[in-house]
C-alpha positions in Angstrom: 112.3 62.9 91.1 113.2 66.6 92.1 110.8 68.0 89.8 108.0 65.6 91.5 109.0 66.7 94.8 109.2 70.6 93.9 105.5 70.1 92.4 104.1 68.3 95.5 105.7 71.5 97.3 103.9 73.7 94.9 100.8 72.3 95.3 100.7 72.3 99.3 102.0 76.1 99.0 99.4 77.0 96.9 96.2 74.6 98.7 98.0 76.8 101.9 97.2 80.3 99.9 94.1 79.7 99.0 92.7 78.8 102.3 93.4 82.2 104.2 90.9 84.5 103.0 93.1 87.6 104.7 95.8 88.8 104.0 99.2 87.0 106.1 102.9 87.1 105.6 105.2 84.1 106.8 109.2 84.7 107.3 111.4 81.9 106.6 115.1 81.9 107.5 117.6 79.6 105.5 120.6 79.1 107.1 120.7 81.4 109.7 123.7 83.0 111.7 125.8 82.3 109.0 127.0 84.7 106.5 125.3 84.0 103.7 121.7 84.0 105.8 118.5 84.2 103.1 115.4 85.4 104.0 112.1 84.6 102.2 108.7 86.5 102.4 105.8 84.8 101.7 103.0 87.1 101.2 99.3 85.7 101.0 96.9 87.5 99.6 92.9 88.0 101.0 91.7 86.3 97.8 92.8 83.5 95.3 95.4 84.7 92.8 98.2 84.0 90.9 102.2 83.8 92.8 104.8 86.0 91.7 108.7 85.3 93.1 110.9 88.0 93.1 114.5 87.7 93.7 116.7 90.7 94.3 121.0 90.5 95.7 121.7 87.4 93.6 124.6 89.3 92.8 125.4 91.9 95.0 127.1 94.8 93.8 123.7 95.7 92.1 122.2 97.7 94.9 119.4 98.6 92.6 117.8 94.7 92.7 118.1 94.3 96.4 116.7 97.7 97.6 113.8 97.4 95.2 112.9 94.0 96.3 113.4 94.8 100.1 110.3 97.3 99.5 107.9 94.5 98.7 108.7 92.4 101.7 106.1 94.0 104.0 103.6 94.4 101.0 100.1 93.8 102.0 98.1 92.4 99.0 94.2 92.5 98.1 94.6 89.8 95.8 97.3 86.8 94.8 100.7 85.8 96.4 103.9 86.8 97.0 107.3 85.2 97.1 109.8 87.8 97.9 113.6 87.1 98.5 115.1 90.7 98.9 118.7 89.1 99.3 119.6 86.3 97.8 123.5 86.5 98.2 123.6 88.8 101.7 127.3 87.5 101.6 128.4 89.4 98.4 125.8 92.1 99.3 127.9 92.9 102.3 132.0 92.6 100.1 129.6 94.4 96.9 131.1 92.1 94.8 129.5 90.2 91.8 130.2 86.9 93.1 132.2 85.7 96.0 133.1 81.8 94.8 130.8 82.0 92.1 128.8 83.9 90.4 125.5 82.5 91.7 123.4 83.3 88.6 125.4 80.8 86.7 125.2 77.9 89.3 121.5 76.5 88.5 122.3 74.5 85.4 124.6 72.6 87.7 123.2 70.0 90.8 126.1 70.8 93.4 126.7 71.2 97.3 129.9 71.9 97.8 129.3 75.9 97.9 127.0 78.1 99.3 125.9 79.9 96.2 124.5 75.6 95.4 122.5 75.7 98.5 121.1 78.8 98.0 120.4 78.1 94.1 118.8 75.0 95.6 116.2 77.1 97.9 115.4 79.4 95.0 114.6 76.3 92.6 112.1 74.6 95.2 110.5 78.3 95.4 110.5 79.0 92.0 108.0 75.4 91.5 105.5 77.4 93.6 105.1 80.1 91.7 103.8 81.7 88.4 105.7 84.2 87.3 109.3 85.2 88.1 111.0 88.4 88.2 114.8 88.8 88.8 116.1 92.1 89.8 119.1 93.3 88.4 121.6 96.5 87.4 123.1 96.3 84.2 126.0 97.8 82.1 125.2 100.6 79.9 121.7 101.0 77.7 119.9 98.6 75.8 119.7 98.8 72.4 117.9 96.9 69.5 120.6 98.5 67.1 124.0 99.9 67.8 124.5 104.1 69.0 127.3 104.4 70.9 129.7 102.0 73.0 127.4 102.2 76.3 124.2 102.0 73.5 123.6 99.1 71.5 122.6 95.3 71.6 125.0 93.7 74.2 124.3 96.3 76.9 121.7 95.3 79.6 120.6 98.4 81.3 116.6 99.4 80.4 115.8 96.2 79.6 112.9 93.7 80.6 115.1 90.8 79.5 113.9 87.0 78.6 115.2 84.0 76.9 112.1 84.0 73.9 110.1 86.2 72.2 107.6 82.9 72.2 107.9 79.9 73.8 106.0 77.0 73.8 104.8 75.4 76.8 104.7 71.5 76.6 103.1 71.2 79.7 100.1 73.8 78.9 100.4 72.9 75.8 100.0 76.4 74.2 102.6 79.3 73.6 104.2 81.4 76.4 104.1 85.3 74.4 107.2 86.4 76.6 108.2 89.6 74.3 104.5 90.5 73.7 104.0 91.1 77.8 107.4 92.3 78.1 106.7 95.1 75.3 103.4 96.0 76.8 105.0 96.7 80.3 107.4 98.2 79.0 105.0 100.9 76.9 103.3 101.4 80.3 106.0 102.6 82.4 107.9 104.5 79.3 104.8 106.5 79.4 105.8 107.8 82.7 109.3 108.6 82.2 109.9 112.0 80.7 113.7 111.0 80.1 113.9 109.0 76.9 116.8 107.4 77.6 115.4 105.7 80.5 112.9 104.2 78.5 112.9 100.5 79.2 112.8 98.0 75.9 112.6 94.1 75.4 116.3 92.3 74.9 115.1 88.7 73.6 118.5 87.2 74.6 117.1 84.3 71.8 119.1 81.6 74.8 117.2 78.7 73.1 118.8 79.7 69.7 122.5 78.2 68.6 123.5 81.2 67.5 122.8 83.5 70.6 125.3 85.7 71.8 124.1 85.1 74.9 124.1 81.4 75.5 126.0 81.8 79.3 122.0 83.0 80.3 121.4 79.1 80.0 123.2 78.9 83.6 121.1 81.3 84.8 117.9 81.8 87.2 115.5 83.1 84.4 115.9 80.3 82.2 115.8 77.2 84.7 112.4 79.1 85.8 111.2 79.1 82.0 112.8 75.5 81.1 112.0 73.5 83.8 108.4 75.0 85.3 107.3 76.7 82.1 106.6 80.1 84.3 107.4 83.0 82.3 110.2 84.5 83.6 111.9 87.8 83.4 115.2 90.1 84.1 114.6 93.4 85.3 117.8 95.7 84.5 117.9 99.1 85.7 121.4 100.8 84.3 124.3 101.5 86.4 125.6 104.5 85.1 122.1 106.1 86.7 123.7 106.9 89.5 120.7 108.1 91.5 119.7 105.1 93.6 116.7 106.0 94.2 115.8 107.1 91.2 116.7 103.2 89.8 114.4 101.4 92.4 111.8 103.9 92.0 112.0 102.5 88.4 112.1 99.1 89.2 109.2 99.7 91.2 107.1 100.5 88.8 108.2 97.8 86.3 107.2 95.4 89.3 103.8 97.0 89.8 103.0 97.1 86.1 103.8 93.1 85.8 102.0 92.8 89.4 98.7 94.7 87.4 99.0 92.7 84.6 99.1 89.2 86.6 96.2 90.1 88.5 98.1 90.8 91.9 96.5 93.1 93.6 99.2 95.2 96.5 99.2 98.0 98.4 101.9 100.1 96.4 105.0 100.1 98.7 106.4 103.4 100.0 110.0 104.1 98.5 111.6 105.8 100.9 115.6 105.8 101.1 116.7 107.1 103.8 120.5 107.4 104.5 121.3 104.3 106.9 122.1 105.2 110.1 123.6 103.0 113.6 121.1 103.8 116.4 123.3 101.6 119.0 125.3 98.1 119.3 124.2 96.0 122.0 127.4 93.9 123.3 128.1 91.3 125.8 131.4 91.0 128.0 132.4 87.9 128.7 129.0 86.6 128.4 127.6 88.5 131.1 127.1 91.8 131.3 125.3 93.9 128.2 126.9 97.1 127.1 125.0 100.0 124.9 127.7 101.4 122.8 126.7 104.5 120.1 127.8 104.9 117.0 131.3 106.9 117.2 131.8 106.0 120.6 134.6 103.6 122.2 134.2 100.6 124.3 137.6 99.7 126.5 138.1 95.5 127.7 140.6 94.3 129.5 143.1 91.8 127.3 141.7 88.5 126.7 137.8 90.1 127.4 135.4 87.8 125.7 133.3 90.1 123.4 129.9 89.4 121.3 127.8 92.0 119.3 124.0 90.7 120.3 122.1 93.7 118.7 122.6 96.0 115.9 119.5 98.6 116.4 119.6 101.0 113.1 116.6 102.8 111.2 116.7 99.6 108.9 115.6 96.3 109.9 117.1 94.0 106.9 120.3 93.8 105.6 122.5 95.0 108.4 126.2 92.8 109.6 128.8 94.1 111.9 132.5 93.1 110.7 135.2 93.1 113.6 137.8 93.9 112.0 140.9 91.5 111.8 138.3 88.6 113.2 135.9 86.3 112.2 134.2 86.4 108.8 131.9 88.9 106.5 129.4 89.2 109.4 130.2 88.4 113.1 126.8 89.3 114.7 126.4 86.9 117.3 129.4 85.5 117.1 132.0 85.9 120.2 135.7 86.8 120.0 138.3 87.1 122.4 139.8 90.4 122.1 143.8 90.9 122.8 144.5 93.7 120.3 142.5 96.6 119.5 140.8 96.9 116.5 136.8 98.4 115.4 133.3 97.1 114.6 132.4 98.1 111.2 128.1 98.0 110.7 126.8 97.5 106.9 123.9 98.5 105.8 124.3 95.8 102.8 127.9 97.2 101.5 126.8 100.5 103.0 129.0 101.6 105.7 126.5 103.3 108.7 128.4 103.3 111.6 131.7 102.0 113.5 132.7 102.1 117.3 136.3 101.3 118.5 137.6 98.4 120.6 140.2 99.5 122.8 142.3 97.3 125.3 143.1 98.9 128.8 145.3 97.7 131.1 143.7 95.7 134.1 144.9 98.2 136.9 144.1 101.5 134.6 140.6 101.5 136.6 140.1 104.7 135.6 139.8 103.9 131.8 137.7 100.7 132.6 135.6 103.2 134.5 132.8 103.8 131.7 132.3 100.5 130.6 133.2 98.2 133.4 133.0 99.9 136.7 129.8 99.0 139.0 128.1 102.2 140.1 127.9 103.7 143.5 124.3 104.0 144.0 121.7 102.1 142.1 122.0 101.1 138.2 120.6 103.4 135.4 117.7 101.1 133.4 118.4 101.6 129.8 116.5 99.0 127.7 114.4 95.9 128.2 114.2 93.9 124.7 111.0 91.4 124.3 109.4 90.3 121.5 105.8 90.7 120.7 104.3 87.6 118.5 107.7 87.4 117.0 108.9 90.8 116.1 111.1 92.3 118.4 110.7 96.0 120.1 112.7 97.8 122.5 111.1 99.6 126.0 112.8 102.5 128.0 112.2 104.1 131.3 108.3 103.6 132.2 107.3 103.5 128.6 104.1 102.0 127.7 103.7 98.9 124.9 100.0 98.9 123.5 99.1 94.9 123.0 95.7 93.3 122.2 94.9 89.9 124.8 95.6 87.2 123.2 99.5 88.7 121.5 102.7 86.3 123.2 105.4 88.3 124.3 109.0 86.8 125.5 110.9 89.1 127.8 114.4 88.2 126.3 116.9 90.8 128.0 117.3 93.9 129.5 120.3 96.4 129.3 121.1 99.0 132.7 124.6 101.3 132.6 127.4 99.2 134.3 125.9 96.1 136.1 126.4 92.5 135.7 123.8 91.1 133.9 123.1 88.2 136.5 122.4 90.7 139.2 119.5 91.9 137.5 115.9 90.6 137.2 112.8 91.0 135.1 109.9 90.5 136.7 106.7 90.6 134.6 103.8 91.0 137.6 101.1 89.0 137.2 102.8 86.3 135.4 104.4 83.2 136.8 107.0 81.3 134.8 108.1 78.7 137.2 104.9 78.2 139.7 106.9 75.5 141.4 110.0 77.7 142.2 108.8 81.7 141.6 112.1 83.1 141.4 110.8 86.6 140.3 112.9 86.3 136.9 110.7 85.8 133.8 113.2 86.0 131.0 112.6 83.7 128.1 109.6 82.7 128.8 106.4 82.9 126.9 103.6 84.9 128.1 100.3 84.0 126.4 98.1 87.1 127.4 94.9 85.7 127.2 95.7 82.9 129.3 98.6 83.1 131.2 97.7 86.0 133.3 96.9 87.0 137.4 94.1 89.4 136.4 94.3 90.4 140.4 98.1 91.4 140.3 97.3 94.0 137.0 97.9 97.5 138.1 94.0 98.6 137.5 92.6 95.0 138.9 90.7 94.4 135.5 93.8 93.0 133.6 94.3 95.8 131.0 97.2 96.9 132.7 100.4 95.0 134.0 104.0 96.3 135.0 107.3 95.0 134.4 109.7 95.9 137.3 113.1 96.0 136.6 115.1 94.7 139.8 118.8 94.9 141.3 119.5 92.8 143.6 115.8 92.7 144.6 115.4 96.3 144.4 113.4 97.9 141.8 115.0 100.6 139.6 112.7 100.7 137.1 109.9 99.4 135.1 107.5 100.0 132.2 104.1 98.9 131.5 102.1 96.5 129.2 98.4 98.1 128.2 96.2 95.0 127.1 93.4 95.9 125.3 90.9 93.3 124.4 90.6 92.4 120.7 87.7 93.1 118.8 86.1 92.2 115.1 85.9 95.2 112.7 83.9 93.5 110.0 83.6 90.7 108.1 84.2 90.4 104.0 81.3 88.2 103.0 80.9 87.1 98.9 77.4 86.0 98.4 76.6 83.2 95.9 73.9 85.5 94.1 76.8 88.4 93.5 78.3 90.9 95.0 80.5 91.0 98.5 79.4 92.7 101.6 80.7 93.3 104.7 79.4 92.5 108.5 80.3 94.4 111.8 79.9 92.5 114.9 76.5 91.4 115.5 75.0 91.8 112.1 72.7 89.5 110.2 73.3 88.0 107.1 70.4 86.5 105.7 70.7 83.8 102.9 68.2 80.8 101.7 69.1 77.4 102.4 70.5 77.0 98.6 72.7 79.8 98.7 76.6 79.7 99.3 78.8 82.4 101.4 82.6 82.5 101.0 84.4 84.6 103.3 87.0 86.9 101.6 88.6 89.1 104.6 88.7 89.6 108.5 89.6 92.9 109.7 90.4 93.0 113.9 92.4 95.2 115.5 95.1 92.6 116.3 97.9 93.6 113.6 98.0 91.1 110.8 95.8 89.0 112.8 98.0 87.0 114.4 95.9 84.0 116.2 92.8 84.8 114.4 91.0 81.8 113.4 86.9 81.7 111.7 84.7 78.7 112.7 81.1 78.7 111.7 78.5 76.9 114.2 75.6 74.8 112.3 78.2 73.7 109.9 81.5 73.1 109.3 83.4 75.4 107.6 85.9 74.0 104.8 89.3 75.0 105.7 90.5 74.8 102.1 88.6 77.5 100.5 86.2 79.3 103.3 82.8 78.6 101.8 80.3 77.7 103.8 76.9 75.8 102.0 73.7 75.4 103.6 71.3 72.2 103.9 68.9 71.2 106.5 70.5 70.2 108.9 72.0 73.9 109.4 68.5 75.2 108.5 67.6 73.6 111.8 70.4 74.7 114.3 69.6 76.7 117.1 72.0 79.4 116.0 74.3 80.0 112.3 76.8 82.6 113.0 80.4 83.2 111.5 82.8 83.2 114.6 85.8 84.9 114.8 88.1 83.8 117.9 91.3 84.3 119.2 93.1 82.2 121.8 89.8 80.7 122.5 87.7 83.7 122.8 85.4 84.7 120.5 86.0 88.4 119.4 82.8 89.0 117.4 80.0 87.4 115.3 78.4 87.8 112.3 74.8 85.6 112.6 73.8 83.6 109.6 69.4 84.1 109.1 68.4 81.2 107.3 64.8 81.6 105.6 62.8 80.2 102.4 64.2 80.8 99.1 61.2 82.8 96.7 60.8 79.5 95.1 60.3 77.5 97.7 57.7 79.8 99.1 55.1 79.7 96.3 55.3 75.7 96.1 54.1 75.9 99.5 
């Protein structure tokens, strides 16, 4: 019955792929707040291809996995899908251990709920039926060998190896065999080729798990082989060694294992960047008592009164995934977003995965010692220093300072979610987007948390310019304006359109164009390139005939041969952004009958 239901899921992932015909990338979050939050990227490509899943963290003291899988998250891809899980066990990513009740890459021959890792190995099954092919990122002991050289050198060593369960397997289900070491011998050739280091060279480790006299027959339990024995996808273990102790010199080979399987599957990316930077903490964002918002640097210490009620609400570093904040003596693993009342002093730790990259101290002052409550606590004399409004823009979240400017196209939905001033009471404080009315029964002048559809919700009169391309934001306390910044709309437009004709070849259209086709001939539209980023809201309609959702082709027939007007649309929130028109005339054949 679960297989059944994982197929039906496969099938309406992959009907969902091939009807996109640009590039898009959807973020879906399992169990989130908790500890052990996964995050899955699903990456779909501008034309059909095949799906590729690649799983990185399922045991987390292999930093080498989950780095190099993090790189492919934001991948944009010519051709065929995605699935990418950069950290599938963010729990014992953060204590970089192995496993924290069990080691999760033994948990999917079992059908459990009673830990965490069983949930999560129950996600990864259901994506694993819509894919293809199936990489698993790992760090492992030592050097692969085929024979034995040394202690760290020989057969039972994992490191350098593209790892699977057969050298051949066959495939009931396709009824034909699955030539697992022959593809995993051919990468392999193609990276060695560009490693000057020979013992680096990466080699094919047939672990034989099918065979009764395998020394590896624990594999059975693991992700690789449930991919290869239940879907019949051929599946794969990438193992980068740990005694290379450059890190970046490990996912830059992991890398390019990835993008020779990605070649040779017919997946078409942009090559991500690999760029490592040292994690660092930009700033904490913290709440007292559920009120006001503190900024608190890295290094720097924030005093409470005994019995304060304290909650980390942003972690802002120059790393988006993978970061927790432990409170020391409190809570769990990760405490972001999680509140605490504090009596004794103690620290916030924030982890970059199990890298430390920054700490600030709690400290407790006594309730009369104003002048140690005087940084954190103390209302100012005069008016409040602004500091930072957060929003969100179609989702992703940015962060504005003093009369800064944020660059939008009509038609993006932003949601003013807080704001952050030195020393004031957060309910004394307003946000008050101008032009934009949240409540229009009761206009209170605070539009937090709602929101704002630019291409529709909008008082063009109220705009700063009186043509709607410019709106401000005014920061008030206690109805008196201390700062503000400004939202520049500009109005989208259609770059081109990706057209494949019927009779070969595939051409594109800026605004306006003509394409000219004969009544027989069939269009299939491949990409649509705006200036919205990742053309969020962009739909394509075709007038004189419906265009098939499924699969963008458009046919012709006589009754669109006799429409007033064929064009390819391209709209946004109800306006259309630019036009391709569609000329209809006699095919050669026709002609000469007549």
């Amino acid at each position: 019955m679960r297989k059944k239901l994982y197929i039906i899921l496969a099938t309406a992932f992959l009907l969902t792929f091939s009807s996109q015909g640009f590039c898009k990338t959807v973020h879906d979050v399992y169990f989130k707040d908790t500890d052990y939050e996964l995050n899955v990227y699903k990456i779909y490509g501008a034309e059909k291809g095949k799906t590729l899943i690649i799983i990185g963290g399922i045991q987390g003291d292999e930093p080498g996995g989950y780095l190099s899988a993090d790189l492919y998250a934001d991948m944009a891809l010519r051709k065929g899908n995605l699935i990418v899980v950069p950290r599938a066990n963010f729990l014992s990513i953060i204590e970089h251990k192995r496993a924290i009740n069990w080691d999760m890459n033994r948990r999917f021959a079992i059908n459990s709920k009673e830990y965490y890792e069983d949930k999560i190995v129950e996600i990864l099954k259901g994506l694993m039926a819509q894919s293809d092919f199936f990489l698993n990122l790992h760090e492992g002991s030592g050097f692969f060998r085929e024979t034995r050289e040394s202690d760290m050198k020989n057969p039972m060593r994992f490191g350098q190896s593209i790892i699977a369960d057969a050298d051949v397997y066959y495939s009931e289900e396709k009824g034909a065999d699955i030539h697992l070491g022959d593809l995993a011998r051919k990468i392999a050739s193609r990276v060695n080729e560009k490693l000057d280091n020979q013992d680096y060279h990466f080699r094919f480790n047939n672990h034989r798990t099918f065979e009764n006299n395998t020394p590896h027959a624990d594999q059975r339990k693991s992700a690789s082989f449930y991919a290869l024995a239940t879907y019949d996808i051929p599946a794969f273990g990438i193992e980068t060694s740990k005694e290379i102790k450059d890190i970046e010199a490990k996912v830059r080979m992991q890398t390019m294992v990835i993008n020779a399987f990605m070649d040779e599957f017919g997946i078409m990316p942009e090559n991500p960047k690999v760029a490592l930077d040292t994690p660092r903490l930009k700033y904490l964002v913290v709440s007292l008592n559920g009120s006001q918002n503190i900024i608190i640097r890295d290094g720097e210490d924030i005093k409470v009164k005994k019995g304060d009620r304290l909650k980390v609400v942003q972690i802002e570093a120059n790393y988006e995934r993978g970061l927790s904040i432990d409170i020391l003596g409190m809570g769990t693993a990760n405490d972001f977003q999680k509140e605490f009342e504090i009596n004794i002093p103690t620290k916030a730790v924030v982890r970059k995965d199990s890298f430390k990259c920054g700490e600030v101290s709690i400290s407790i002052a006594e309730s009369h010692d104003n002048d140690a409550m005087k940084t954190n606590l103390q209302p100012p004399a005069k008016s409040p220093r602004f500091i930072y409004l957060i929003l969100e823009v179609n989702g992703s979240r940015q962060v504005l300072t003093h009369e800064e400017h944020l660059k939008i196209i009509k038609g993006d939905k932003l949601k003013l979610l807080d704001v952050v001033a030195e020393g004031v009471n957060a309910r004394d404080i307003a946000v008050n987007f101008l032009g934009f009315v949240g409540n229009k029964m009761n206009n209170t002048g605070e539009d937090r948390g709602y929101t704002i559809n630019t291409a529709k919700d909008m008082w063009i009169k109220y705009s700063k310019d009186g043509k709607g391309s410019q709106y401000p934001v005014a920061i008030n306390y206690i109805g008196k304006r201390i700062d503000e910044i400004f939202v520049d709309i500009e109005e989208p437009k259609l770059n081109y359109i990706v057209v494949k004709h019927s009779q070969g070849g595939q051409r594109w259209y800026a605004n306006g164009d003509i394409i000219s086709v004969t009544p027989k001939d069939t269009l299939e539209i491949i990409d649509v390139k705006t200036n919205v980023n990742g053309n969020v809201g962009v739909k394509v309609n075709v007038s004189g005939d419906e265009l098939d959702s499924e699969n963008k082709i458009i046919t012709f027939n006589k009754r669109s041969t006799n429409a007033d007007k064929n064009a390819i649309l391209v709209i946004r929130e109800g306006i259309v952004i630019g036009e391709a028109i569609i000329q209809i005339g006699e095919s050669v054949a026709a002609k000469e009958n007549n």
